[in-house]
N, C-alpha and C positions, 0 to 999 in steps of 0.2 A: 383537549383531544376529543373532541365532539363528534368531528365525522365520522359517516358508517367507512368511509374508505381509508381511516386511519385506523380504527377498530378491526378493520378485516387485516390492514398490513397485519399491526400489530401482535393476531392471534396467530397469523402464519408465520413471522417471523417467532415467536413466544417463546421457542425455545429457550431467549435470553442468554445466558453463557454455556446453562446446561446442553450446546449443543454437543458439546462433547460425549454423552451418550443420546444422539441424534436419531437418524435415520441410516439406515445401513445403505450403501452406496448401490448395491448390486442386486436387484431381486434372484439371479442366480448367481453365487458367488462361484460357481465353476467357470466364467467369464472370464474371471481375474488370479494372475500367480499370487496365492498369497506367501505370507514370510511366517515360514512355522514359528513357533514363541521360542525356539532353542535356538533359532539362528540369528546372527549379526544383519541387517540391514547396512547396506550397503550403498553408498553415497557418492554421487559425483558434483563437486563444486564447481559450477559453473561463472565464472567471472571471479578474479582475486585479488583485485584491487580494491583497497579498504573495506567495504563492508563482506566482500566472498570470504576473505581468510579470518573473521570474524566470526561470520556466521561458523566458520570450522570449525574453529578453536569451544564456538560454545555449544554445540553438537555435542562435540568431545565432553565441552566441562560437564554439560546436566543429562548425558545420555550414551556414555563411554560404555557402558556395560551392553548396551544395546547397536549402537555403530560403531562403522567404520568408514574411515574416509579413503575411498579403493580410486577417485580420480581428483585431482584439481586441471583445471580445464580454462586456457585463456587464449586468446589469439595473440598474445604477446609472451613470448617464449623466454623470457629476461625474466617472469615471475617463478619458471620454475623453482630455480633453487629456494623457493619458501617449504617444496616438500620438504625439506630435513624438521620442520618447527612440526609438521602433523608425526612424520615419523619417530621424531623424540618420545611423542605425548603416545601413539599406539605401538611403537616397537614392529610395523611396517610401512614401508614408504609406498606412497599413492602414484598412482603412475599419471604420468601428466600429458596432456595434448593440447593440441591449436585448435584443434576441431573437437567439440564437443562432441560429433554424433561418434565416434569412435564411442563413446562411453555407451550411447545410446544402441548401439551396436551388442553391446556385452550385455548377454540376458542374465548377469550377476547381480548388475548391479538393482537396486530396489528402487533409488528414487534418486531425484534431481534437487538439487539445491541452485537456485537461480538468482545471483546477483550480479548482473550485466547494467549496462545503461538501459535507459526503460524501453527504449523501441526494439531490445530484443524481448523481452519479457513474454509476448503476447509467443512469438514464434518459437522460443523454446519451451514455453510451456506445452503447447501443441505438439511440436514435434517429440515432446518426453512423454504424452499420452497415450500418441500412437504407436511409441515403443516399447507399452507397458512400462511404463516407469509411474510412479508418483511423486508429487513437483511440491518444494516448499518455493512461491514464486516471489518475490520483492518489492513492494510497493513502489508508483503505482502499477496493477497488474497490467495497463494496457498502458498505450501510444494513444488510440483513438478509439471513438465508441464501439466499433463493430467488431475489433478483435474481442470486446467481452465476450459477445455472444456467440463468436468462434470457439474461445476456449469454454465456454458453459456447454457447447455442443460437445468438445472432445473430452472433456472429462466424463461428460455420462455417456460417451456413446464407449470407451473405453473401460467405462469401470474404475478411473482414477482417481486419490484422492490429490485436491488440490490444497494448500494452503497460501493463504496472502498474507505479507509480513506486516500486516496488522496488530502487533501484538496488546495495545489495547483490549482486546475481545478476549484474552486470556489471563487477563488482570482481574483477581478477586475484589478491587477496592471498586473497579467499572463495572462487575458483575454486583452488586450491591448497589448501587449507584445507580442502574438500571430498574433494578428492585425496587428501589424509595419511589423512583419515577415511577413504573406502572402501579402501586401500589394507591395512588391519588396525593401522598402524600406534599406535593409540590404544588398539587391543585392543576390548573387549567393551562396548559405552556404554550404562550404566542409570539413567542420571541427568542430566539436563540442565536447567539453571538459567536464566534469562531474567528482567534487571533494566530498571527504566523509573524512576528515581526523583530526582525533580528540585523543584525549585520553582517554583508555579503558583498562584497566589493565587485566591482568590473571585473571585467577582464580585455585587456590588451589585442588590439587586432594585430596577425602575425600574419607572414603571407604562408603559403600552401609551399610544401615541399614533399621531399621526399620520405618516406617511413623509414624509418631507423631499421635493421637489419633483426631480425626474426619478428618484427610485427607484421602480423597477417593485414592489411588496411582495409581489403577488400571486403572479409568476414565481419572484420569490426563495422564500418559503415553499414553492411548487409542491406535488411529492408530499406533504407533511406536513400534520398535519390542521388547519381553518381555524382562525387566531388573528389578533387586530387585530397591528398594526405593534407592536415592540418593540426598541427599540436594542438591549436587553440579549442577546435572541437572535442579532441580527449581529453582537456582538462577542464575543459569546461560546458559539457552537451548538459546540463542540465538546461541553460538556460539559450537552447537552440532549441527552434521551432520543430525540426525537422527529427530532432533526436527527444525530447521532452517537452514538459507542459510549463516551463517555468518554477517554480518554488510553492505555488498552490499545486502541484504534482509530486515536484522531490521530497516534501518537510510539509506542507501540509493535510498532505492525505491523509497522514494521521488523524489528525484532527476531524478532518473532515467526516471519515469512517466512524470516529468515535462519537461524535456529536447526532449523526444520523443514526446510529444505534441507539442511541441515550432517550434522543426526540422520539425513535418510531415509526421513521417514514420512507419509504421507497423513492417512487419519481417524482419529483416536480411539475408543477402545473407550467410554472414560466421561470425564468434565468435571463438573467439581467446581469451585466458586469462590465466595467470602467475600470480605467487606469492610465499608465504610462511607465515608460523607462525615462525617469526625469532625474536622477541624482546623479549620473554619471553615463558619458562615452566610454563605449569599449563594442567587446564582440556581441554583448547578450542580444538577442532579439526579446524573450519575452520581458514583463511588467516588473518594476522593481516595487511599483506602487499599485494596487489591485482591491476593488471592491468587486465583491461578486453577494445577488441577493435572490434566491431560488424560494418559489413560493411554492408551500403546499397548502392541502387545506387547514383553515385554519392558526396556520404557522408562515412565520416570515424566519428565514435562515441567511444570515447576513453573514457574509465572511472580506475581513480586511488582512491584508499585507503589505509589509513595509520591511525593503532592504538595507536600510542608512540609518537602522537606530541603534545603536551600541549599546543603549541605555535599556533595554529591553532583555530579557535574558534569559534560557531554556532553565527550566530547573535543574541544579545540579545534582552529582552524585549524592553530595552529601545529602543533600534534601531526600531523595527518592529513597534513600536507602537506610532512613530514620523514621523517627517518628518526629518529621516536623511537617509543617505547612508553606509554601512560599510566599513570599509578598504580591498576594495577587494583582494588584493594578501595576507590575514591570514585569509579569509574569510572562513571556513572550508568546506558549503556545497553549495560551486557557480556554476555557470555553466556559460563556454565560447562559444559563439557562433561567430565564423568567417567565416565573408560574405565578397561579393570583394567591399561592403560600407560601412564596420565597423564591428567593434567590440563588440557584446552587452552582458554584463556582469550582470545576472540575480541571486536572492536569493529565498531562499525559502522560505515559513512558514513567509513571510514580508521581509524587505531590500529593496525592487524596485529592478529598470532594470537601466542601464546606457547605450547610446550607444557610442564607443570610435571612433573619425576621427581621424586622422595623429595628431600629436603633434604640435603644433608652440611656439616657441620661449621655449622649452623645457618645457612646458606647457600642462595641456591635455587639451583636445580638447571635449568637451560633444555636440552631434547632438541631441542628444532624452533621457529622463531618463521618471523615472513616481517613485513615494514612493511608499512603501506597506506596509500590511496591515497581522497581522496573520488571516488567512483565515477561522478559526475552525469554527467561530459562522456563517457565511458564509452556509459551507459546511452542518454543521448540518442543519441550514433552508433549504435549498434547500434538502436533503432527505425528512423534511416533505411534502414539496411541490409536489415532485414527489409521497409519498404517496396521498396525498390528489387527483393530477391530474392526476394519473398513468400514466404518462409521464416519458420519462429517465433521469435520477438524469445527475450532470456533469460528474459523474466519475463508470460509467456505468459497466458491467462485464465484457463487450468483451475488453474494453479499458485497463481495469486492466488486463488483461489474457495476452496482447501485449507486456506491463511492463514488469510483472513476467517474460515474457518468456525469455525477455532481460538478466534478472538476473538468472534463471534458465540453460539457454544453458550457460553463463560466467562458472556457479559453476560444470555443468558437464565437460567443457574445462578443467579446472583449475584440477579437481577429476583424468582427465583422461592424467595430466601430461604435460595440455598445449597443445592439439590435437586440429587442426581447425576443424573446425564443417563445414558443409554447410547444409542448412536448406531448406525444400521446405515446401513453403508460403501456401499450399494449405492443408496440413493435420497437420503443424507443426511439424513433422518429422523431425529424423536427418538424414542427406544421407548415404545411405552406410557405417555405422557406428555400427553394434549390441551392440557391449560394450557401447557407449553412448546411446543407446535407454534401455538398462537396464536400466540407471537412468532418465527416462523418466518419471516413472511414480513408487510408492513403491509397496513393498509388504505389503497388509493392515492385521491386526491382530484384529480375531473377537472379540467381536461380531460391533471389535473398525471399519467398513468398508464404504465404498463407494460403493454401488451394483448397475449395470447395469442390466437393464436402470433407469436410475435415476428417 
């Protein structure tokens, strides 16, 4: 880590995990409604399909004394009857709608909880800023590059705090881990690896029909350009262009996020990335197979994916939630750090860290490990906290918008046939590039938009 331009990230980013007692959001905090220490915050779930009533339920588990769940919120009205599972656990039932802004309407409520498919992300984040609310928003935080900088605009022009469901960045054994790294202990790091490789099968092209009777179609497609009803894009818009970034968006943000925190580095010099959808016919558009390699200085950041390997495997509960280690080389979403003192081979979402010396006697060799820990109830506390102290959560906007961008310039690369990118750090721009700056940023379809100024 030799550059002055990674030494200057690095001191501005420094805070390390201790962002949690950060920077206060608001130089005037009469700006902003706060939430006295004696009241319940108040929460409206947005999306409730697998990961929304998730997020709920652990709200509830690691922060019941503190919220409450006053909306769930879906354009598909067949979810309501999930209220009665929040109403059991608080002993009142959350009132429910199709249209979220009803919720954003109620200057009760305190904040948003956003788990939608990602191309609403960027817009309800915004639209929850400028209703005074503050947003726990979903990985990844945006569709495309420029909504980052939308919502980096609306949260400070608002006073809001944002959180990205990065929870990594709230994990003790990655805060340590970070530590060992600035610490010189790793020595000199020019090489960093980042896996994503699992099994995920196709999906079936179905023809377009009609929406089943209380699904809103028109809210759910929103931003994205007009098409009739299609089951196959609800069950499957991860891996549609126009709703998501592929699986280096859905599943490996993670990683992504984590690994650029760990390294230390902001934007990239150049972005470069190859692939295809070669293991199987169906609806996906994006890559089942994916290399992406982002240069900064000094450092090369390689990231591979692969859809058709069964034999690769996320680490389990059991593992995260012991004190074990996984088997790092089927380890599906690890990440390699080589420094000129080792090896250090990190997990996500729990696993711990390992550090590798030279081998003896055909042996490995371990200098440093630490266990971990799934980080969710972590991350959820620390949102309420930074609501409570309007202080910056761990996993802040601007932090997330660095991520995404990682993974956004890979998927224009990749779009544009494998074309190196060069980037300038200073507006995030592609250089001298028009055709990649088309995908910079979508065309939004009303009244589904993002207006300037936010």
């Amino acid at each position: 880590m030799k550059s002055s331009n990674r030494r200057h990230f690095l001191k501005r980013t420094g805070q390390l995990a201790a962002v949690t007692a950060g920077v206060t959001v608001l130089s005037d905090p009469r700006s902003a409604r706060g939430t006295p220490a004696a009241d319940k915050i108040l929460l409206a779930i947005v999306g409730l399909r697998g990961r929304g009533m998730n997020l709920a339920h652990g709200f509830l588990d690691r922060t019941q004394k503190d919220c409450e769940i006053a909306y769930l919120c879906d354009v598909d009205s067949r979810q309501f009857p999930r209220a009665k599972e929040i109403a059991d656990r608080q002993g009142r039932e959350p009132r429910c709608v199709q249209d979220f802004r009803r919720a954003l309407d109620d200057k009760s409520v305190t904040a948003v909880v956003c788990a939608t498919p990602d191309h609403w992300h960027a817009l309800t984040t915004i639209w929850a800023c400028q209703a005074g609310k503050d947003v726990y928003v979903e990985k990844p935080m945006t569709h495309n590059c420029w909504e980052g900088q939308m919502i980096i605009q609306a949260a400070r022009k608002y006073g809001r705090i944002v959180q990205h469901g990065t929870q990594n960045r709230s994990a003790p054994y990655n805060i340590a881990a970070v530590e060992y790294i600035r610490s010189g202990k790793l020595g000199q790091i020019y090489m960093c690896k980042v896996f994503n490789q699992k099994l995920w099968a196709n999906h079936p092209v179905v023809p377009d029909s009609e929406p089943p009777p209380g699904f809103d179609w028109d809210m759910w497609n929103g931003p994205a350009p007009e098409h009739p009803y299609n089951q196959g894009f609800v069950n499957y818009w991860n891996h549609i262009w126009r709703y998501s970034g592929g699986d280096i968006a859905n599943d490996a943000s993670h990683q992504i996020d984590l690994a650029r925190w760990l390294c230390g580095v902001g934007h990239p010099k150049t972005v470069y990335s190859t692939g295809g959808r070669w293991a199987s016919e169906g609806l996906a558009e994006t890559p089942d197979t994916q290399v992406a390699v982002w240069e900064f200085d000094n450092l090369l950041m390689v990231f591979e994916l692969t859809l058709y390997t069964p034999y690769m495997l996320k680490i389990d509960p059991e593992v995260r939630n012991s004190d074990m280690f996984p088997y790092w080389p089927q380890t599906a979403t690890r990440i390699e750090i080589y420094g000129t003192e080792g090896l250090m081979i990190v997990g996500r979402h729990g696993g711990g860290w390992q550090v590798f010396d030279r081998p003896k006697s055909r042996q490995p060799v371990v200098k440093a490990q630490m266990y971990g820990r799934f980080p969710d109830p972590e991350h959820k506390q620390n949102f309420i906290e930074a609501i409570r102290t309007r202080k910056q959560p761990s996993a802040p906007p601007e932090e997330a918008h660095l991520s995404c961008l990682l993974i956004h310039y890979a998927n224009i690369s990749y779009r544009l046939g494998g074309e190196k990118l060069y980037i300038d750090p200073k507006t995030d721009h592609i250089i001298d590039n028009p055709r990649a700056m088309e995908l910079f940023r979508r065309t939004y379809r009303p009244p589904w938009e993002i207006k300037e100024p936010v």
